[in-house]
N, C-alpha and C positions, 0 to 999 in steps of 0.2 A: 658684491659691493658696488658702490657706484663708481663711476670712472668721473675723479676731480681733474679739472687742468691747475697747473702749476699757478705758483700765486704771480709771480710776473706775465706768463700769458692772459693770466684775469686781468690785473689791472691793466695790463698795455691794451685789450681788447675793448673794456668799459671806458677809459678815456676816450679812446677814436670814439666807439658809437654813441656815448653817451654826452659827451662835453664838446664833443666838438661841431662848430656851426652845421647844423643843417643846411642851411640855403645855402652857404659857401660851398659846401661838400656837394651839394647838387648842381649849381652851376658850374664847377670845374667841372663834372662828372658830362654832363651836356655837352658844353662845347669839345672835351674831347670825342663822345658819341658822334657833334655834328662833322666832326675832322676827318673821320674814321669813315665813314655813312660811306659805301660803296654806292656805284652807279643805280637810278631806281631800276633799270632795265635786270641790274642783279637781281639772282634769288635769293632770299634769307639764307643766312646761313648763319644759326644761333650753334652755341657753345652747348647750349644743354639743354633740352628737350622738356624741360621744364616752366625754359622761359617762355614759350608757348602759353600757357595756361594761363585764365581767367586769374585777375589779382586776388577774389575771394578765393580762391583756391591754394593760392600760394598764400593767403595772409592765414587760410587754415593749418595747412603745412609746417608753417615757423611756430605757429600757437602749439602744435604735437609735437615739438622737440622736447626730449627728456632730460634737458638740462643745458646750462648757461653754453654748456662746451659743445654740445651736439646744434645748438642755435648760430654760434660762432660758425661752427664748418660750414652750416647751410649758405651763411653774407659771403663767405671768403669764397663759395665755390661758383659762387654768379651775381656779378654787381644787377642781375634782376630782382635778386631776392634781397640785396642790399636797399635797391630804392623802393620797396612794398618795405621792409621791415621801419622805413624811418617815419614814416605816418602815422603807423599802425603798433611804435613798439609799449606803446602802454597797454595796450590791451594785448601781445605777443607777450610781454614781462608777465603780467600779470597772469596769462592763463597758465601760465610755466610755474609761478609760485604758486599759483593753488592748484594743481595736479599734484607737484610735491606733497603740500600741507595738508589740503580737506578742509575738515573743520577745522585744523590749528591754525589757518589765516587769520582767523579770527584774535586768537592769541601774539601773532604776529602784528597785526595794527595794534594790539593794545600797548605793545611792549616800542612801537616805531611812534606811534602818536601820543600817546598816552601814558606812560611809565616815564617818568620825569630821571635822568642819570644818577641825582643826586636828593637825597631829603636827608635837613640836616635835623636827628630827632630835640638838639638845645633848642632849635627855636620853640618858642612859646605854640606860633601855628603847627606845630608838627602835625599832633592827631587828624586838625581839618583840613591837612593839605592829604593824606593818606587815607581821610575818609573822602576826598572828591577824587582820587586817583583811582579809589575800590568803587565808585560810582559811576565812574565814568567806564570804569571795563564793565561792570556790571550791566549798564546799558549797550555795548555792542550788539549788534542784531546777531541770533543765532544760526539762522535760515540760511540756505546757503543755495543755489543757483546748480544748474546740472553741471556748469565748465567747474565749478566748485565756489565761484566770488562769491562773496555776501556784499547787500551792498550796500554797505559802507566804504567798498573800493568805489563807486561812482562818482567820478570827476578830480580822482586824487591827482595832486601835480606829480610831472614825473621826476622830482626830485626824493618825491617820498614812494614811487614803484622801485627805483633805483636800491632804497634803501631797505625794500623790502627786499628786493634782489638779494643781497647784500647778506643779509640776513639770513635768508635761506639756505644759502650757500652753509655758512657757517652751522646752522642746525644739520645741514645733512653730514657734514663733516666729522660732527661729532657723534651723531647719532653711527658713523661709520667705526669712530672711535668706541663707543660705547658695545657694538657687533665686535669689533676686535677685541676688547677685553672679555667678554661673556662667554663667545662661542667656543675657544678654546677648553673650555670647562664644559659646556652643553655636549661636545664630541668628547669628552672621559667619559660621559652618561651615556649617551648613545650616539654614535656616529654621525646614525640618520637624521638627526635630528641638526646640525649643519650644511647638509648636500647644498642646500638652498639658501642663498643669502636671505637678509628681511624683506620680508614681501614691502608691497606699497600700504596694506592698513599697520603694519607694525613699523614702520617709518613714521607715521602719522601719527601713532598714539607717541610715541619716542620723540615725536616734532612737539604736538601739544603739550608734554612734560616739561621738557626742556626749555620752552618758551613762559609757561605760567612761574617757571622757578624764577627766571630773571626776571619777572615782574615782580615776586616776591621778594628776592633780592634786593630790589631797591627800593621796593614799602619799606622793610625792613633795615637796611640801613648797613649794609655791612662793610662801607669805608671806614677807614682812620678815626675809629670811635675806639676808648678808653676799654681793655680787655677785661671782661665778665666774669667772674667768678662763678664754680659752675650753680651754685646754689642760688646765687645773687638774685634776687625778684626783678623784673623787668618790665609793670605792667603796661607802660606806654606801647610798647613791640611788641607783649604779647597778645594786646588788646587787638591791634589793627593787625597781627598778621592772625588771628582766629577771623576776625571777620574776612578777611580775605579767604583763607581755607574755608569758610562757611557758604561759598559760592560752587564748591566742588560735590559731586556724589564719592562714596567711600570710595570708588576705589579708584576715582582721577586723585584725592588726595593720596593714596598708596603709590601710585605713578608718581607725586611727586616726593614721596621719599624716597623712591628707587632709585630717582633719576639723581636728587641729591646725594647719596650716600656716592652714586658714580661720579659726580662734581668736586666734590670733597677728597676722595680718591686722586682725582684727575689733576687736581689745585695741587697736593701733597707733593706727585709726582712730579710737576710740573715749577715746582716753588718749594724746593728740600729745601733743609736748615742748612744752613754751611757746616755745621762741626757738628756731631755727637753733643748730646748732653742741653744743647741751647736751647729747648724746650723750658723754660721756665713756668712751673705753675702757677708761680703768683707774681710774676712781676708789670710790674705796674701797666707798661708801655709796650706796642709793640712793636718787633725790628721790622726793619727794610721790606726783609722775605715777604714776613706777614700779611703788612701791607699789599705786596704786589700778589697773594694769594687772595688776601679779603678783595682787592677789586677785580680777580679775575674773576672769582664767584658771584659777582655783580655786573658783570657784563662779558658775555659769551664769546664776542669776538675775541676777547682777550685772553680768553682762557683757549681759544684754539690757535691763536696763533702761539702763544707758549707751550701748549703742547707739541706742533710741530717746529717748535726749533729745540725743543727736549727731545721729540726724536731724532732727529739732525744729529745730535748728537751721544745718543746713548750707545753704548755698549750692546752686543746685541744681548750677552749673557745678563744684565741686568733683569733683580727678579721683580717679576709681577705682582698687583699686589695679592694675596690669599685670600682665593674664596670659603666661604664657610665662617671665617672668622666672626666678630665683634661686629656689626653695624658701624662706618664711620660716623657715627651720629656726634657730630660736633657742638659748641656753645651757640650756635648762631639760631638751630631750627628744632628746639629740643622739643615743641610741639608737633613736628613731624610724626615723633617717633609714638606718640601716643593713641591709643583707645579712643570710646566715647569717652570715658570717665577723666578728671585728671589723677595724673600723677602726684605721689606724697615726697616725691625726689627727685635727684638727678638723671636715677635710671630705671629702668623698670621694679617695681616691688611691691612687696601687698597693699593692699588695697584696704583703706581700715574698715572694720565691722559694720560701722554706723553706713558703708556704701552700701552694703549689702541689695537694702529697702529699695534703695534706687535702681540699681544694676537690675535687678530682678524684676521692674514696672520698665525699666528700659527694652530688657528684652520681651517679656511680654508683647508690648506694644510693638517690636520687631516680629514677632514670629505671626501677628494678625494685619502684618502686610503681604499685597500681591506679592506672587515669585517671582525674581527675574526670569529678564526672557532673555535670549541670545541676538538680539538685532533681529534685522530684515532679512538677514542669511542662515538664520537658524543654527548656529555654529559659532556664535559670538567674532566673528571676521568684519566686525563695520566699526571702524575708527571712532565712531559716536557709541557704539553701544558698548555696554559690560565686557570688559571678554571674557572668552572663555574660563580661563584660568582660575578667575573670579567667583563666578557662580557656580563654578565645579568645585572649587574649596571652600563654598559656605552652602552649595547641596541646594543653592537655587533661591537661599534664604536671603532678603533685601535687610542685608546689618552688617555689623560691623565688630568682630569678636575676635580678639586671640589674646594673647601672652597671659597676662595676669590676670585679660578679663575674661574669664569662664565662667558662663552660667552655670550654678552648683549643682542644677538637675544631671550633670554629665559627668559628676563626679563618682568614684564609686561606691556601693552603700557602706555608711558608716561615717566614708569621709566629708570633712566642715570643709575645706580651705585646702586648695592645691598646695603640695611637699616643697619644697626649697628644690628639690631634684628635677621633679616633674616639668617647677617654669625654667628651669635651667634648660630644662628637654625640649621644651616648647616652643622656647626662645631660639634655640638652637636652630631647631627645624622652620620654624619662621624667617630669621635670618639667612641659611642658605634660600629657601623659596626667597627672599624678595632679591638677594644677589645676583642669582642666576635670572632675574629679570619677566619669570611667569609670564606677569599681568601685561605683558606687551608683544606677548608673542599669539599667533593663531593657534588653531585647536590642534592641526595637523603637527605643528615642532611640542606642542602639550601632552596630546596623546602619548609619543613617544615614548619625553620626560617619564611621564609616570610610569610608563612599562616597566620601567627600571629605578623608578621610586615610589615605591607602592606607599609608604611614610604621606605621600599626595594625594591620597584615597581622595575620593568623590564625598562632601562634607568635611574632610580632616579639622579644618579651623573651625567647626564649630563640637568637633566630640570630644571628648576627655581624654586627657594622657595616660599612657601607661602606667603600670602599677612601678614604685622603686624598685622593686624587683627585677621584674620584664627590663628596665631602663638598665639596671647592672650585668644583668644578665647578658644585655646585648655589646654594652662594653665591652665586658671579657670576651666576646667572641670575635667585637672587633679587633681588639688585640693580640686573640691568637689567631690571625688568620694576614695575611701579606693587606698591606694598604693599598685601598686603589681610590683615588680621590674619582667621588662623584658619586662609591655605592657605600660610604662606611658609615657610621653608626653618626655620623658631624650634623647629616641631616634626619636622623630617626630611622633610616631606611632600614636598620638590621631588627628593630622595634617587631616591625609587622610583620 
């Protein structure tokens, strides 16, 4: 995990370096130098053999620091490196945020310059201010620079590097949040498979998730608006947050239901109901809590700093929440949770006959596309490419298939239409796979996984479920045998 500094040594550190006069801080800094300045006949005698070194060198140096905290040490350990860092800290901030990020820099300016706080959907403009807001991210350049900028950082004030700082900070934080809730459950399945925190491309894919949600977020509107009934149609929101998701390949939109279901999650814990029972399903308006849950999911910063004053204060015995279970799939993003196809409800279920026609020219026309490839490392490990996970559970095939949507060729002879039991089974094992977080991990913590969950075979999402048989069969076995969360029957594993 990363090593964060405390939130008072951050803010005490960013006001000195950041807000406070430059030329002030340098002319007092001067004249005590000139006060100081020993006889010229003296020899040098510097504090640290650093301050020697050519400015480019040192202004390369503070740019290789691996974070806000390891930057700080560097100014505090030689006012040499204090007076190179205040020229130069636009372009030191900046190479530090895109080291973290990669390509999700890009995601980052959309969400700092472009992602408006608030869009109220009553006003009359809503749609065109949500179609100039998808326009404008839409146009960000993709390209990116070997330090990693794109440049659309060129010439940014450092009012808005600061804020990307800022930001960063907060992504990695949760993204540390989100390693804490996961890999506890990744080590039931296999130990090896946590030796190693997240690497820097699974930070990255975790960073671009996290940052596209809060853009989404606040396309979609999810302050102090009137609570939704789950049926309710909502075509203003769903119209603009589809064309938003219409900007993703299948499986950055899969990243971002993973990342929401762990949002969602994280709000819950972070913004309980006060009492039992307060959960009201229909009532009109919603409390306090609510509130301060809807804007946490609308804005990131907020949702971590509630989480760590939730931890601050929790209990350690306080339970987690349960892997394997139901998808937190809440009213806000119910288009998340869906296929190509739409859904005929609230939650996943058949698919009427008359789809059939379509489903089956859909996939077609999927199965006479190139195969994914793995990146530039041939192992799916590049923050831009597929990962692995991905083209290992669709068997290399560029589409988009599971739960209800099963092409019928995969079914077994005789059978029309997946059993009631089956997408029960399918859903099941879907739901642990996107829990435990797959799609964000390298091949090497994947590999693993699957040793120990064969249910993850190479194609699974795209073959046909077991027979009801096979599926009860494996029940009974998981019930006559001791439970060990990570190998039972929750995600299909006892199936195969």
């Amino acid at each position: 995990m990363r090593c964060q500094g405390g939130p008072g040594f951050y803010e005490q550190w960013w006001f000195c370096a950041m807000h406070q006069a430059d030329e002030s801080r340098s002319t007092h800094e001067n004249r005590e130098q000139q006060q100081e300045q020993p006889p010229p006949s003296s020899p040098p005698n510097p504090t640290c053999g650093l301050e020697l070194l050519p400015t480019e060198i040192l202004v390369a140096i503070l740019s290789a620091a691996r974070s806000t905290a390891d930057l700080h040490a560097l100014i505090q350990a030689s006012p040499r490196f204090y007076q190179v860092f205040i020229p130069t800290k636009k372009e030191v901030l900046l190479n530090i945020v895109a080291t973290d990020l990669g390509a999700a820099l890009r995601d980052a300016l959309a969400v700092v310059l472009i992602a408006p706080p608030k869009l109220d959907p009553q006003k009359p403009t809503y749609l065109e201010e949500c179609e100039h807001v998808i326009r404008r991210y839409e146009a960000l350049p993709h390209s990116t620079d070997h330090g990693g900028l794109t440049s659309a950082t060129r010439g940014l004030p450092i009012d808005t590097i600061v804020a990307l700082t800022h930001l960063n900070r907060t992504v990695q934080s949760l993204i540390d949040e989100f390693a804490s809730t996961r890999f506890p459950e990744l080590h039931k399945i296999h130990p090896a498979a946590t030796t190693s925190p997240p690497t820097t491309t699974e930070r990255r894919r975790l960073a671009a998730a996290l940052l596209r949600h809060q853009v989404l977020a606040r396309i979609e509107h999810g302050r102090n608006r009137p609570r939704v009934e789950p049926n309710q149609h909502r075509a203003p929101e769903t119209a603009a947050m589809h064309r938003f998701l219409g900007l993703f390949r299948p499986w950055e939109a899969e990243q971002l239901t993973e990342v929401h279901t762990f949002l969602c999650e994280s709000a819950d814990l972070a913004f309980p109901p006060p009492a039992p029972g307060i959960r009201g399903a229909h009532r009109r308006h919603q409390q306090p809590w609510e509130r301060q849950r809807d804007a946490a999911l609308c804005d990131l910063r907020l949702m971590r700093c509630a989480l760590s004053a939730r931890h601050a204060g929790v209990a350690t015995d306080d339970p987690a929440p349960a892997a394997g279970l139901r998808m937190a799939f809440v009213e806000r993003f119910p288009s998340l949770r869906a296929g190509p196809l739409p859904d005929k409800g609230y939650v996943l279920c058949y698919v009427a006959r008359e789809d059939w026609a379509l489903r089956d020219e859909l996939y077609r026309r999927e199965d006479a596309l190139a195969p994914l490839g793995f990146g530039e490392n041939g192992d799916g490990d590049d923050d831009a490419a597929p990962p692995f996970a991905w083209v290992d559970a669709h068997g290399g095939l560029d589409c988009q298939r599971w739960g209800g949507y099963l092409c019928r060729d995969v079914l077994r002879e005789g059978q029309e239409d997946v059993t009631s039991l089956q997408r029960t089974w399918v859903r099941t094992s879907l739901d642990r796979w996107r829990w435990l977080g797959w799609v964000f991990w390298d091949r090497a913590r994947v590999e693993l996984l699957k040793a120990r969950m064969p249910v993850y075979e190479t194609g699974w999402l795209r073959a046909g479920p077991p027979s009801d048989g096979e599926i009860l069969e494996a029940y009974r076995r998981a019930r006559s045998r001791p439970s060990r969360r990570g190998s039972t029957v929750q995600g299909g594993e006892a199936v195969r």
